[in-house]
Structure formats: structure tokens, C-alpha cells
N, CA and C atoms as an extended XYZ file, in Angstrom:
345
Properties=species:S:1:pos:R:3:atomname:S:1:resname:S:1:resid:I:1 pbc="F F F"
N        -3.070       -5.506       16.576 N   UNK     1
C        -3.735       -5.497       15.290 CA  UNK     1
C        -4.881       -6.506       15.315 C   UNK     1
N        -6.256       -6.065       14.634 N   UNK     2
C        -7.098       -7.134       14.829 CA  UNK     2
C        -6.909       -7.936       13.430 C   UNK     2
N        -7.231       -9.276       13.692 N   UNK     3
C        -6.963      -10.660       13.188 CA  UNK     3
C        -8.374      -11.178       12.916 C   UNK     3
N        -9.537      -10.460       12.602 N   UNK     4
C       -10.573      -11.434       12.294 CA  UNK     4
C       -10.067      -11.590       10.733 C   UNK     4
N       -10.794      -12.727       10.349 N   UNK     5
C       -10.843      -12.879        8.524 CA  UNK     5
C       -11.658      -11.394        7.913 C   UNK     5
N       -12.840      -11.096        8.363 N   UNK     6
C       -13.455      -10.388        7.779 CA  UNK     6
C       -12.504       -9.065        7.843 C   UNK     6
N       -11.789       -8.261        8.860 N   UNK     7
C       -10.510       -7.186        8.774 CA  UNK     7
C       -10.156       -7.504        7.938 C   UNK     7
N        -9.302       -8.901        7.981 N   UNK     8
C        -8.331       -9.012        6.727 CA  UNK     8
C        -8.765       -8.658        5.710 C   UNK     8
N       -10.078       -8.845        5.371 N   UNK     9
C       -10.562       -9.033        3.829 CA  UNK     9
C       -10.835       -7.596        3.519 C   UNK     9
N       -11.047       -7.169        4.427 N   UNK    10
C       -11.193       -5.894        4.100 CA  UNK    10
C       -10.134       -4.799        3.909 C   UNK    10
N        -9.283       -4.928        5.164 N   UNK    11
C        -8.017       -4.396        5.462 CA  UNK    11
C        -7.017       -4.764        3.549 C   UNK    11
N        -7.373       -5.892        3.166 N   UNK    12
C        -6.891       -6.216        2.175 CA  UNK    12
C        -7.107       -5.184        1.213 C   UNK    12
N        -8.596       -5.533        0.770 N   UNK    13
C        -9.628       -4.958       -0.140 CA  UNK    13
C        -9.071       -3.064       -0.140 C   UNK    13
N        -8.672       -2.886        0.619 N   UNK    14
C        -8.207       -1.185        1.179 CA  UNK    14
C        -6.745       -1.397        0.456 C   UNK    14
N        -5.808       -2.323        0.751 N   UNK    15
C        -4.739       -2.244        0.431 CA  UNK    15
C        -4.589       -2.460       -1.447 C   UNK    15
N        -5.474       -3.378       -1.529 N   UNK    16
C        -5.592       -3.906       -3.283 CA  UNK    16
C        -6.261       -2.645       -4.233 C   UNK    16
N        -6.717       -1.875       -3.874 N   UNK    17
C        -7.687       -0.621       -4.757 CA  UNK    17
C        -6.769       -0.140       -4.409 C   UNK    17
N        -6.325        0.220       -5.887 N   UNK    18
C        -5.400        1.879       -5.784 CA  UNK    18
C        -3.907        1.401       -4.784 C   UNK    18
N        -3.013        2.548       -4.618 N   UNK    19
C        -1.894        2.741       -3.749 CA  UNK    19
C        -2.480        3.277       -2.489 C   UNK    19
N        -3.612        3.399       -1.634 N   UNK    20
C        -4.300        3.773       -0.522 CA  UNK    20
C        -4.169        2.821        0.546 C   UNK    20
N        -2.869        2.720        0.947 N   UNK    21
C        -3.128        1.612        2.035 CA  UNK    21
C        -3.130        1.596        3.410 C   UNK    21
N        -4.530        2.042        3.907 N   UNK    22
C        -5.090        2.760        4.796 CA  UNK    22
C        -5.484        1.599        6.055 C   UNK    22
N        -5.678        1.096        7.382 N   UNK    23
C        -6.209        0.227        7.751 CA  UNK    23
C        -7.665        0.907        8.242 C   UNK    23
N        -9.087       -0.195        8.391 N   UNK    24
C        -9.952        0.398        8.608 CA  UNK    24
C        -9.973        1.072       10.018 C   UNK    24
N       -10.614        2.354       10.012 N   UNK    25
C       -10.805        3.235       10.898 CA  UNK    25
C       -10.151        4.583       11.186 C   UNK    25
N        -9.049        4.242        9.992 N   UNK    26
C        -8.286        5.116        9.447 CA  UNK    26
C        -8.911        5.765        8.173 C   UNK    26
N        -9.579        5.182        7.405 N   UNK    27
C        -9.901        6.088        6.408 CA  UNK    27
C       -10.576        4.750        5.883 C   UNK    27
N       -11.225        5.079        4.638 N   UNK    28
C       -11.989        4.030        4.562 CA  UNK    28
C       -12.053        4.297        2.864 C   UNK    28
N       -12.226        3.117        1.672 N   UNK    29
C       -12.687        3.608        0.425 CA  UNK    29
C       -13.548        4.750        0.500 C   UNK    29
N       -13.379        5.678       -0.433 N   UNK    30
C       -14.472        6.571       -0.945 CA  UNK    30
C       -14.861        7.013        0.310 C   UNK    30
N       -14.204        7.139        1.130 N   UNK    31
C       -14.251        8.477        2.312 CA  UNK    31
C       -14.170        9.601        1.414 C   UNK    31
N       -13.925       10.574        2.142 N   UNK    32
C       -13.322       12.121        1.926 CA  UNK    32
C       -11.805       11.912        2.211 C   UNK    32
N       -11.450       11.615        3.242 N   UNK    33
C        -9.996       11.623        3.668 CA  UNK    33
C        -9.501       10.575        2.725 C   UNK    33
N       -10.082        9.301        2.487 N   UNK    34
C        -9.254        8.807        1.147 CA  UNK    34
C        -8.818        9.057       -0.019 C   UNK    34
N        -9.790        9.995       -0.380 N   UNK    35
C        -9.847       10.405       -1.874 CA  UNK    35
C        -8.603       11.359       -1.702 C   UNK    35
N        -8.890       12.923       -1.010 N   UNK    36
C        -7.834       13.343       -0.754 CA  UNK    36
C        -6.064       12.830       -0.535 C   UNK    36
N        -6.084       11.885        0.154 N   UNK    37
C        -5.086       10.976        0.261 CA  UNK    37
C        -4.539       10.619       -1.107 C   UNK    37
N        -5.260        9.888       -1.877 N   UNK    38
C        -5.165        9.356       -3.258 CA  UNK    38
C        -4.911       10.860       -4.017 C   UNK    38
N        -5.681       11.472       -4.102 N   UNK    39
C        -5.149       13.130       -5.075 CA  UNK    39
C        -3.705       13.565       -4.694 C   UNK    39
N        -3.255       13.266       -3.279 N   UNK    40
C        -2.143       13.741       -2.780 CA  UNK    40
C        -0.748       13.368       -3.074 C   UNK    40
N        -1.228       11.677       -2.845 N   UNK    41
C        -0.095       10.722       -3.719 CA  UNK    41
C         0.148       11.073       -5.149 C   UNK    41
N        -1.254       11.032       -6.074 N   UNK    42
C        -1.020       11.748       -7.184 CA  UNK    42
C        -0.097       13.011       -7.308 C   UNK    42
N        -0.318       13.820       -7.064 N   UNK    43
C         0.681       14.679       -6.939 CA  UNK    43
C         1.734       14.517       -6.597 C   UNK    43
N         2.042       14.169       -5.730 N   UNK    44
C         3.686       13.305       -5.595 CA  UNK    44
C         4.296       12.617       -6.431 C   UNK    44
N         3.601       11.990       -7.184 N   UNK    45
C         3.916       10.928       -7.757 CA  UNK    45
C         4.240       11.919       -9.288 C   UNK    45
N         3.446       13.246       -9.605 N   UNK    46
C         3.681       13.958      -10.644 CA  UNK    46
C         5.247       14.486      -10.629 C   UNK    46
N         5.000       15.202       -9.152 N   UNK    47
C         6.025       16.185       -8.954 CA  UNK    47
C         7.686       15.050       -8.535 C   UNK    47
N         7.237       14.236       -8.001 N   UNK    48
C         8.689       13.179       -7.804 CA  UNK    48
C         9.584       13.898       -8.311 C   UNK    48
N         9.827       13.190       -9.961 N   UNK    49
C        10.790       13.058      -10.408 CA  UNK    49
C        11.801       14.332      -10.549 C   UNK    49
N        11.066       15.676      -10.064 N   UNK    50
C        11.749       16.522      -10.114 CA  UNK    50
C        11.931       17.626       -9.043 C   UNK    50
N        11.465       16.741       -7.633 N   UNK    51
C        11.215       17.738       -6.651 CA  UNK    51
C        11.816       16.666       -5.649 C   UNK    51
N        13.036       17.115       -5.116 N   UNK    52
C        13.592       15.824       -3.849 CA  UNK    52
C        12.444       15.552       -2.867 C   UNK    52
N        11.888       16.554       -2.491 N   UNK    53
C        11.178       17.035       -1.029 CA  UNK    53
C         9.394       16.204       -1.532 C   UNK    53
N         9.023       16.054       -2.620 N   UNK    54
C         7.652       15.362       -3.091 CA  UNK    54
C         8.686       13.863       -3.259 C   UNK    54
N         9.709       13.315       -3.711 N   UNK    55
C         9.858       12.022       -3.797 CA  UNK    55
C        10.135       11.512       -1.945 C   UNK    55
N        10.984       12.340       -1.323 N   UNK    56
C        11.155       11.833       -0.140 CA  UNK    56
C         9.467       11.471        0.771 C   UNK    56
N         8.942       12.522        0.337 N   UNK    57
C         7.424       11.874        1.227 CA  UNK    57
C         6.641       11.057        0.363 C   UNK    57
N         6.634       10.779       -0.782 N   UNK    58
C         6.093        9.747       -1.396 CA  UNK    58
C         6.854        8.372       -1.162 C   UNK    58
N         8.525        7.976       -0.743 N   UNK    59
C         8.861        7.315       -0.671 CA  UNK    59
C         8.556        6.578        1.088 C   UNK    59
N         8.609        7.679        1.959 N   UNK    60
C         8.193        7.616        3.125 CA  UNK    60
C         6.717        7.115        3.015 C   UNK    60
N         5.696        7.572        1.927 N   UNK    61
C         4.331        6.700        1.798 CA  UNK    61
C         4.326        5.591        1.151 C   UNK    61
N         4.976        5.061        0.723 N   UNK    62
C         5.020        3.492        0.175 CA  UNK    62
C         5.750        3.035        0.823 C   UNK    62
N         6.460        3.077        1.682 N   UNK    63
C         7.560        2.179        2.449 CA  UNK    63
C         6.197        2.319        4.228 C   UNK    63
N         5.645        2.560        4.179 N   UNK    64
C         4.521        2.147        5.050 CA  UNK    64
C         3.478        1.745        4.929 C   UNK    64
N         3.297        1.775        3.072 N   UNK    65
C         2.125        0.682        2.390 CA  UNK    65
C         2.799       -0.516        2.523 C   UNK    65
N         4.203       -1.053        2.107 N   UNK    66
C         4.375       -1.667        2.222 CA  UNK    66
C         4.585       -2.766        3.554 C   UNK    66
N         5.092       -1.474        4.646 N   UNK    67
C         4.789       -2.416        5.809 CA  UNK    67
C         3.583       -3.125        6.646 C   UNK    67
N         2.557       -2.069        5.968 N   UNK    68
C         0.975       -2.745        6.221 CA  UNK    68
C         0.437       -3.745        5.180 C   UNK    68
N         1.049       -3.547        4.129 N   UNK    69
C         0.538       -4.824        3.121 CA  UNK    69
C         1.115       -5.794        3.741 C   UNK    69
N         2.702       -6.240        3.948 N   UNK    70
C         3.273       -7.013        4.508 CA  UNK    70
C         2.598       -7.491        5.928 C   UNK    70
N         2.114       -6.867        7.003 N   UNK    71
C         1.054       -6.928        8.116 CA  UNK    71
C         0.233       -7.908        7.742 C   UNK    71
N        -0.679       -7.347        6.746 N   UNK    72
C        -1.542       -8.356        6.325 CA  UNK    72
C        -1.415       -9.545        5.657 C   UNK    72
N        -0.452       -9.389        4.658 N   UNK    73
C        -0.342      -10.998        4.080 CA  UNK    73
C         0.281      -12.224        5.509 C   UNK    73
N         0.794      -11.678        5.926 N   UNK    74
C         1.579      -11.757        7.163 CA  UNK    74
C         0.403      -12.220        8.401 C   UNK    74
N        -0.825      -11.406        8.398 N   UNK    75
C        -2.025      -12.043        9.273 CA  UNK    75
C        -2.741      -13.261        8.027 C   UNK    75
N        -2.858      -12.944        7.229 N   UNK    76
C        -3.236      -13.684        6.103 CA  UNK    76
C        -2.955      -15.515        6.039 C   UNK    76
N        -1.158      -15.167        6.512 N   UNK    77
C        -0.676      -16.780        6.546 CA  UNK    77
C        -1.037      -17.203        7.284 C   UNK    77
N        -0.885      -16.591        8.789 N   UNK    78
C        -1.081      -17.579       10.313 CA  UNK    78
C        -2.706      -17.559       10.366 C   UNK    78
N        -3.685      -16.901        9.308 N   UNK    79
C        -4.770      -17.409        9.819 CA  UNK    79
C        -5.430      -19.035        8.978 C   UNK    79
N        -4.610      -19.251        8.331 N   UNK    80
C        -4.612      -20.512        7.205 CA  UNK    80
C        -5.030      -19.986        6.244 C   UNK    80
N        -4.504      -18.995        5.278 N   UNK    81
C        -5.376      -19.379        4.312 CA  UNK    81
C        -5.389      -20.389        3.043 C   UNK    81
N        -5.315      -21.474        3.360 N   UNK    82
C        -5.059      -22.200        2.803 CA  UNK    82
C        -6.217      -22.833        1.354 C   UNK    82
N        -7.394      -22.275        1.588 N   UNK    83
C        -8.367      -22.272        0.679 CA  UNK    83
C        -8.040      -21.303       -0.201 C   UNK    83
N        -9.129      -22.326       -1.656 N   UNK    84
C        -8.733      -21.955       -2.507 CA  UNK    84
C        -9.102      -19.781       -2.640 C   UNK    84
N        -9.851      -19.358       -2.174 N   UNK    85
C        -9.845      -18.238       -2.294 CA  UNK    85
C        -8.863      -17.257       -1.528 C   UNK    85
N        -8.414      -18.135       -0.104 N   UNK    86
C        -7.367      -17.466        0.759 CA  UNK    86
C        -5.891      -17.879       -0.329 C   UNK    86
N        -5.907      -18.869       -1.219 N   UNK    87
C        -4.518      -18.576       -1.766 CA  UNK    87
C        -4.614      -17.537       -2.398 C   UNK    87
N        -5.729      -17.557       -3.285 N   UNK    88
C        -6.212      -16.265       -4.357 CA  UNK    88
C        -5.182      -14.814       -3.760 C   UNK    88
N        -6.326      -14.747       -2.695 N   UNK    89
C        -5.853      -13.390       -1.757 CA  UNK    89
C        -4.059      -13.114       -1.234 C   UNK    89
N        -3.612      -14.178       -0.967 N   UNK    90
C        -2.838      -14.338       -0.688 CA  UNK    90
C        -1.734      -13.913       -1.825 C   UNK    90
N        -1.908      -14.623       -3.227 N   UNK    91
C        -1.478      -13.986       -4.578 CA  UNK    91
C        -1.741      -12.628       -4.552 C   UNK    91
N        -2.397      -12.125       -4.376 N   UNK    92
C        -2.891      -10.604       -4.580 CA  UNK    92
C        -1.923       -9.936       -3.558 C   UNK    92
N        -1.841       -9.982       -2.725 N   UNK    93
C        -1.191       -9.892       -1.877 CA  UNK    93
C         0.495       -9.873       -1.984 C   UNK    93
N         0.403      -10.605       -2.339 N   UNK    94
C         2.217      -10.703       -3.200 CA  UNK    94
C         2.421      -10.332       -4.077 C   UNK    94
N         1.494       -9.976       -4.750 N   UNK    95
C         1.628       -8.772       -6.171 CA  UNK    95
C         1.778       -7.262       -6.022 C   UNK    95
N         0.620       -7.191       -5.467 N   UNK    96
C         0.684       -4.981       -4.290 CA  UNK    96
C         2.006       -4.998       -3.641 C   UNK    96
N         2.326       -5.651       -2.808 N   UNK    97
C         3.927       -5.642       -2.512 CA  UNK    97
C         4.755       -5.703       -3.516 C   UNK    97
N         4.968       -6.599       -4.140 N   UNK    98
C         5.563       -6.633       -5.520 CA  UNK    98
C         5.600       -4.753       -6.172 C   UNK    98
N         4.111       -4.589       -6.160 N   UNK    99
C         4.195       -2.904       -7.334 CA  UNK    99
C         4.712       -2.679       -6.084 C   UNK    99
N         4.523       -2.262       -5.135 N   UNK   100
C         5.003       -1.017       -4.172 CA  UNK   100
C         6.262       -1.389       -4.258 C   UNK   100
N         7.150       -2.523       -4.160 N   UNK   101
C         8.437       -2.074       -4.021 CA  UNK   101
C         8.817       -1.942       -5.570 C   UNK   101
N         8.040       -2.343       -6.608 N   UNK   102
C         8.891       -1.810       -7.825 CA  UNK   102
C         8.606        0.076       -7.582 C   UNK   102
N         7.647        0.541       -7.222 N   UNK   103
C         7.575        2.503       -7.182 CA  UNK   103
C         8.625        2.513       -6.341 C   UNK   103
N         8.916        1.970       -5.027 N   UNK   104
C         9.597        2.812       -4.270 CA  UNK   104
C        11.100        2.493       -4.667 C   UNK   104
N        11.328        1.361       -5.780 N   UNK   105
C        12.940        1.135       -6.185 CA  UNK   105
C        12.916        2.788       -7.177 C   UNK   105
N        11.854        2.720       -8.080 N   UNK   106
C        11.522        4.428       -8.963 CA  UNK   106
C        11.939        5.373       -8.528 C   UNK   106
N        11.281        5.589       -7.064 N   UNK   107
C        11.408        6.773       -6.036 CA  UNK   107
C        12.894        6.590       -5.729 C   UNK   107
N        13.433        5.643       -5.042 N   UNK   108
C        14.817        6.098       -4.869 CA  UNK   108
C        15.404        6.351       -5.989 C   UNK   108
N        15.478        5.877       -7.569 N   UNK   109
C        16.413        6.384       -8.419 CA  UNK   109
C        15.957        7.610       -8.400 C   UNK   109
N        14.971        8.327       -8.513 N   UNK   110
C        14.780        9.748       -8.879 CA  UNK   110
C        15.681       10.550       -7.542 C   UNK   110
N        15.669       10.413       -6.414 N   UNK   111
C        16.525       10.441       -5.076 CA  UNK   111
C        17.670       10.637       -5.424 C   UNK   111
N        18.154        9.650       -5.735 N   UNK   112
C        19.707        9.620       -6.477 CA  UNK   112
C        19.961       10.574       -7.037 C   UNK   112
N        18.995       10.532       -8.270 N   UNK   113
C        19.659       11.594       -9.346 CA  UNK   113
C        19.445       13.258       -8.857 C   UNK   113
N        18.311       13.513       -7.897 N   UNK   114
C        18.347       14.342       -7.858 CA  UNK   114
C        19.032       15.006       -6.303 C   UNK   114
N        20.018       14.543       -5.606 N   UNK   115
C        20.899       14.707       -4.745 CA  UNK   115
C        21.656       15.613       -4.878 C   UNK   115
């Protein structure tokens, strides 16, 4: 994984907009393939609560936002960010994790119930 600051910030910046948490070169804001991506989740995210087969791949897509958000806050620490804007980021950072695992605790109750 690359480790410059400027990735991070960006790699971040990708993870903080929206539930799109894409690393660069993979898709990029306001691509084509992002947007699509984002319409797709949408839909998942409609159909969830009443379709096992749309919550299981929406849950399978946030449980790998989350492991790339985690990536990054994770490159985030060991690169110091110890300034005041790297704590900033760093907060931000612990918040997107924060929502993603409150959706994907969502996604599994809908799982449950609909078993």
C-alpha cells in the first residue's frame, strides 16, 4: 500500500465523501465507475431491508469500506499525524468507521430477520 501523506489525504478524501470507499486508481470521485458504484449501493441500501441477497452484498460492501478506512487511519497513525490538522483527519477518520459499522450492525439485523 502506498504511504505518501498526499495518498492518504486523498485515499481519505475518497473514503470521507459519501459511502464510496474506493482507493485511488480504483475509481476516483466523480468518475463514471464511481458514480455508478454510489447508484448501486443506493439501491442496496433501498432494497436491503427486504431482499436477503441485496443486504448480503451491501454488507459484504461495507465490511471492506471498513477495512480500507481502517488501512488508512491505520497509515494515518504511523505516519505522525500528530498536527493539528492530522488529528482533525484522524477524527474524521474515526467517525466513517464509526457510520460504517453503525450500517453494517443495520445490515445484519435486517439478515436476521430476514433468514
Amino acid at each position: 500500500m502506498v504511504t505518501s501523506p498526499v495518498f492518504m489525504l486523498v485515499a481519505l478524501g475518497v473514503v470521507l465523501v459519501g459511502t464510496i470507499a474506493v482507493m485511488v486508481g480504483e475509481a476516483t470521485l466523480g468518475s463514471p465507475r464511481a458514480v455508478l458504484e454510489e447508484r448501486r449501493r443506493a439501491e442496496l441500501r433501498r432494497r436491503a431491508p427486504h431482499d436477503k441477497r441485496a443486504a448480503r452484498e451491501l454488507l459484504e460492501r461495507l465490511r471492506e469500506d471498513l477495512a480500507r478506512q481502517a488501512a488508512v487511519r491505520r497509515d494515518l497513525e504511523r505516519e505522525g499525524a500528530a498536527a493539528t490538522r492530522g488529528v482533525a483527519l484522524l477524527h474524521d477518520m474515526e467517525n466513517a468507521e464509526r457510520a460504517t459499522r453503525d450500517e453494517i450492525t443495520q445490515v445484519e439485523m435486517w439478515m436476521s430477520i430476514l433468514r
